[in-house]
N, C-alpha and C positions, 0 to 999 in steps of 0.2 A: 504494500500500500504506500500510496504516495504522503511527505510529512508535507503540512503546511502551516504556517506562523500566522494569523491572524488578528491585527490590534485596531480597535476604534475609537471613537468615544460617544459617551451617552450626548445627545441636543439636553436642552433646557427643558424641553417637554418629558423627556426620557428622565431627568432627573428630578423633575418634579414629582413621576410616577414613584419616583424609587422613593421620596421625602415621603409622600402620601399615603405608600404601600408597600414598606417594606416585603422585598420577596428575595428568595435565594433564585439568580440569574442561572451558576453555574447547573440549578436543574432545570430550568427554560432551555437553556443552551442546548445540553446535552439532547433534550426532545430533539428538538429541529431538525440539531447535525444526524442525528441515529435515524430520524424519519429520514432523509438525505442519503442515509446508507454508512454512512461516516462514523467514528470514533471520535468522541471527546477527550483527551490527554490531558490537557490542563485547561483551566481557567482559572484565570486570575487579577483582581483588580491591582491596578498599577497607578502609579503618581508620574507625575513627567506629558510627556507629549501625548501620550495614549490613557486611556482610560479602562480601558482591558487587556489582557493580550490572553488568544486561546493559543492551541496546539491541536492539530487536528490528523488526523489519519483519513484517507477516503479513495478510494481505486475511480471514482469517477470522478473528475473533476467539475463536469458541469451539475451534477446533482448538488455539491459541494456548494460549487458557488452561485445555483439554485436556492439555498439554505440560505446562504449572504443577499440574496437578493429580497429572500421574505423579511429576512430581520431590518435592513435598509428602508423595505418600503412601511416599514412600520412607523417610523417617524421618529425613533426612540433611540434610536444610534445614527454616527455620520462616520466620513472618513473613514471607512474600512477602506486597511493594506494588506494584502495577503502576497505572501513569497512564500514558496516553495521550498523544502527546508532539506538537508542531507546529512545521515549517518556518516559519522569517523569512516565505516566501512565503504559506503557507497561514494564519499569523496576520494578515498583512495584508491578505487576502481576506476574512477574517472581520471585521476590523474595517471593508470598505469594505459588507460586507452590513450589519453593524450600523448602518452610517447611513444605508441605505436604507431598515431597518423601524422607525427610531427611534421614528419620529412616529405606532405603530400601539399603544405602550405607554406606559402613565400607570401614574407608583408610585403607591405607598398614602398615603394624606393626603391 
């Protein structure tokens, strides 16, 4: 399954729900992405630029960011970033490919 890093933040309406009604997110969360097909890994509310950051697992991508797109259109989050994310393992796979096809690419100049 593919990892994916996902952070956003709550709108002013999103946070006024949360003032009004306190609820536990990371189990909203979890519904959505698992209806989506996906794994929930982490959630986590954060300070700084973002206001959450999940972790996700999902072999489909567009089902995934199907899921990002119901919670968006809800009005209650903005700014969602999602990158694509890579095991110690699979970035060193990647690099023993890269020097396998090194020598099939010439930069510019």
């Amino acid at each position: 399954m593919a990892l994916y890093i996902i952070t956003g933040n709550y709108t002013a309406a999103g946070i006024k729900g949360l003032v009004a009604a306190p609820s536990d997110r990371e189990t909203a969360v979890r519904s959505l992405i698992e209806a989506a097909g996906g794994k929930l890994r982490a959630y986590l509310m954060t300070t700084g630029e973002s206001d959450f950051h999940m972790t996700v697992e999902s072999d489909d991508t567009q089902a995934m960011l199907s899921a990002l797109l119901v919670a968006g259109a809800s009005g209650s989050v903005c700014n969602l970033k999602t990158v694509q994310a890579f095991t110690s393992t699979e970035f060193t796979a990647a690099q023993k490919k890269a020097g396998t096809i090194a020598a099939r690419y010439s930069a510019p100049g």
